[in-house]
Structures are given as C-alpha cells and as structure tokens.
C-alpha positions in Angstrom: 0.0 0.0 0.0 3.0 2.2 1.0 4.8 1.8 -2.5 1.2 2.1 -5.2 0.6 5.5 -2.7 3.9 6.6 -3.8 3.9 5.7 -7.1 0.6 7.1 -7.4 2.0 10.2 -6.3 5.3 10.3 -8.2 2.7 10.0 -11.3 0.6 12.8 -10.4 4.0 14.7 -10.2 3.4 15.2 -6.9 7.5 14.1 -6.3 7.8 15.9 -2.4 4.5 14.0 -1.1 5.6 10.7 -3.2 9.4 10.8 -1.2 8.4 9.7 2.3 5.9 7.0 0.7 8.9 5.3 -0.9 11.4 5.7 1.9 9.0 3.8 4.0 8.1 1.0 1.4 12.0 0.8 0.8 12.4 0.7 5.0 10.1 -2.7 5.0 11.2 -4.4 2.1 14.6 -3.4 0.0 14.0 -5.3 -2.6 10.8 -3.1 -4.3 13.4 -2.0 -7.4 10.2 0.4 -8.6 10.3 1.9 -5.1 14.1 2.3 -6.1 13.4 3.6 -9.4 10.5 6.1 -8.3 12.4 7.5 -5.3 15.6 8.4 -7.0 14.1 10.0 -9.6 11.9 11.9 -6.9 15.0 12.8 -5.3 16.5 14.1 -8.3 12.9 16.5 -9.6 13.3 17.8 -6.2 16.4 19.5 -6.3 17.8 16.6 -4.1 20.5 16.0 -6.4 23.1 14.5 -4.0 20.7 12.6 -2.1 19.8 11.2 -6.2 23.1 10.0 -6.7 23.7 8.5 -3.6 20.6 6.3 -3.8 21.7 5.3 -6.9 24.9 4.0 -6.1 22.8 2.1 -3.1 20.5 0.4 -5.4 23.4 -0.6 -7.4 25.4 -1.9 -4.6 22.7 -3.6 -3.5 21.7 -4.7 -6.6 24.9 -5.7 -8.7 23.4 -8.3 -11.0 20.1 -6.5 -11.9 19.9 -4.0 -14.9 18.0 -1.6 -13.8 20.3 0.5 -11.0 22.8 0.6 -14.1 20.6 1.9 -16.2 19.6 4.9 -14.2 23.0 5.6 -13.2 23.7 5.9 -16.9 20.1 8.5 -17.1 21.7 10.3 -14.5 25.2 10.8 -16.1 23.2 12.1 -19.0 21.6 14.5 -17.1 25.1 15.9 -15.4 26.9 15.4 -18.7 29.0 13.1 -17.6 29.5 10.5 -21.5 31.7 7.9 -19.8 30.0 7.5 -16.6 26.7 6.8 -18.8 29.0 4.9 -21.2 30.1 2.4 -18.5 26.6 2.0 -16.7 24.7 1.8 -20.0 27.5 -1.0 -21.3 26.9 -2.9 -17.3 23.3 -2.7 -17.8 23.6 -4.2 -21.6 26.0 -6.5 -20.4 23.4 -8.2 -17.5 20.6 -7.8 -20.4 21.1 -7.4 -23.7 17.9 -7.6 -25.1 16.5 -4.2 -23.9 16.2 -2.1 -27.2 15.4 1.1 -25.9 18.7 0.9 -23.7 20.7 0.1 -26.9 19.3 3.4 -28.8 20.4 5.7 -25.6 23.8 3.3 -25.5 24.2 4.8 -29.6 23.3 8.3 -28.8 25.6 8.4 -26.1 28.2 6.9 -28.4 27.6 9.7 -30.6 28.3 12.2 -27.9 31.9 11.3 -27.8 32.4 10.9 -31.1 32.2 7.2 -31.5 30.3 7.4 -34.9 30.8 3.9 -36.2 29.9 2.3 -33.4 26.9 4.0 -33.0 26.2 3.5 -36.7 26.3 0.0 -36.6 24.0 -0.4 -33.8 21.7 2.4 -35.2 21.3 -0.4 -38.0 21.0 -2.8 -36.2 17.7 -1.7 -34.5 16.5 -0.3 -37.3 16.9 -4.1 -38.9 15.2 -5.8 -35.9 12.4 -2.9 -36.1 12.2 -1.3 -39.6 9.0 1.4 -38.5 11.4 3.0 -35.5 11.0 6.9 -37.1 12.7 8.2 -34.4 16.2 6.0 -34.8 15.9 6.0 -38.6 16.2 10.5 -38.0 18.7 9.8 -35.2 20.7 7.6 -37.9 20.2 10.4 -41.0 21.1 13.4 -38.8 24.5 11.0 -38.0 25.0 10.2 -41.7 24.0 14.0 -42.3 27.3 15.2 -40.6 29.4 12.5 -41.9 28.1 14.4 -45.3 27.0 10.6 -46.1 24.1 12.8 -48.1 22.8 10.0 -50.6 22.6 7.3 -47.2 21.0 10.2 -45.2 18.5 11.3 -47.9 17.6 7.3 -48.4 16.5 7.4 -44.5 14.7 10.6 -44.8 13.0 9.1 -47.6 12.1 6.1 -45.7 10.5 8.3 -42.6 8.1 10.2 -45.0 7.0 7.0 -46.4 5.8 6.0 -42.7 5.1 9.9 -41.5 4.4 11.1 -44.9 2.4 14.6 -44.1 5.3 15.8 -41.9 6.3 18.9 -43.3 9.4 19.5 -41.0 10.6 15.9 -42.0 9.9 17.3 -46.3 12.2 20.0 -45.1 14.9 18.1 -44.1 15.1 15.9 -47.2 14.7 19.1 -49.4 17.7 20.5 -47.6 19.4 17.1 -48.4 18.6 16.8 -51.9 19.8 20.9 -52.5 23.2 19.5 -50.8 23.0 16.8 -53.7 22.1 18.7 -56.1 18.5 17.9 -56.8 17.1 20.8 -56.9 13.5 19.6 -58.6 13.6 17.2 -56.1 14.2 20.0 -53.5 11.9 22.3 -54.7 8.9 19.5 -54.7 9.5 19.1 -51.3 9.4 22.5 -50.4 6.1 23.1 -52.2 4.6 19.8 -50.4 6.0 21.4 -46.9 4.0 24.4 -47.8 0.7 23.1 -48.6 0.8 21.6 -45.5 2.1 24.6 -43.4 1.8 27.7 -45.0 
C-alpha cells in the first residue's frame, strides 16, 4: 500500500508528497526495485540531487546483477553530462541484459556524444533491422549520416521516414535541404512546395 501511494504520487508529479511513501516502502522491504526507481528520480525532480546520486549508487550496490540500478545511473550521467560515466553503466546494464532495445538506442546516442560514430552506426542499423518502423532511430541515424556528409545514405533514410510519416512537413524539409546538398534541386523544390501546402 505504502509503495502504489507513492507511485501514485510520483505520477501525479506530486515528487515531495511521493518521497516519504517510498522511503517507507523501501524501509520494509529493499527489494521493491520500482520503489528504487521512483524515489531516486523523486529525489532528483526535487532538487535533491546529492541525495539522487547517492541512492543510486545504493541500489546498485545492492543490486549488482540487476539491470536496472545501471541503467539509471547511466540516465543520471546524462543528465550531469557526464558521457563515460553513462558509457560504462549503460555497457553494465547491456551486459546483464542485452535484449533491452530502448537501452541500446540511448547506449548509440551516447556513443555519438563522444564521437564514437561507427559504433553508433552500426547499432543504429542494427535496431533499425530488428524494427524497420522506429521513425525516431531512422532520424537519429540520417542526422549522424548527415554530418558524416553521407548525403545519398542520409536522404535514403529521410525518404524512408516520410513513407511511414508522410504529411510531416518539417521531415519534407529536411530531405529538401538534403537533396539541394546533392544537387537535386527539382527534387528540393517539390519538397518544399509539399512542406507548404501543409504549413503555410
């Protein structure tokens, strides 16, 4: 009862009322890892950023062959900035479960943040391979190929993500500004009157 009050709580972003909920819930039984989950992040959306960190590192020691304390230590060196502390957790977490494909897009993005492109690129593809309607990675893989000025890989993508989200004028944009870089300007221009008619 102690932990569904909490959570209940920590949903209704009510994160101050929610924190001694969860203390108590953790008190009786330390093994609730959403209790663990819920308070940390209440910790954190309270401006109780050392506490945060510090109850992370306690679910993980406590927790050493479970995912899920890795994973949010990884969340919170995204937050702070910190690429290698998020590298390491997200790698742990990966490590103990491989199979969680959410965790393996943040695990690329974060790659990309210090500058491991190929790495990232490969598992960009191979998500994208085990589920070929993920818009969001397919964008996340063009804008890499983008800046590798990979144009004719990056403008295959884009044309990928209108077939699945094809009234998406911001998404014509992007594949105009592509195809100008490639020099198809009738191409470019198409889009741009398409992205128009939809927003004028």
């Amino acid at each position: 009862a102690l932990l569904y009050k909490g959570l209940m709580l920590f949903q209704d972003e009510d994160y101050l009322s929610a924190i001694p909920y969860l203390e108590e819930a953790l008190r009786q039984d330390p093994t609730l890892m959403g209790g663990w989950e819920a308070l940390g992040w209440a910790y954190w959306r309270t401006d109780q950023k050392e506490k945060a960190v510090r109850h992370f590192e306690a679910f993980r020691r406590l927790m050493p062959n479970q995912a899920l304390p890795y994973s949010m230590m990884a969340q919170y060196g995204i937050l702070i900035q910190d690429w290698e502390m998020a590298d390491a957790n997200f790698r742990k977490a990966l490590e103990i479960n491989p199979d969680q494909y959410d965790m393996r897009n943040w695990y690329a993005q974060n790659m990309m943040r210090m500058g491991r492109d190929l790495e990232a690129e490969q598992l960009l593809k191979q998500l994208i391979q085990e589920d070929p309607y993920r818009v969001d990675i397919m964008i996340t893989l063009s804008q890499l190929l983008y800046y590798q000025q990979r144009y004719e890989d990056a403008a295959e993508l884009w044309t990928r993500v209108l077939k699945e989200i094809p009234d998406n004028a911001n998404f014509m944009i992007e594949l105009a500004r592509i195809q100008m870089v490639l020099g198809n300007l009738e191409e470019a221009d198409q889009l741009c009157v398409a992205a128009l008619e939809r927003e004028p």
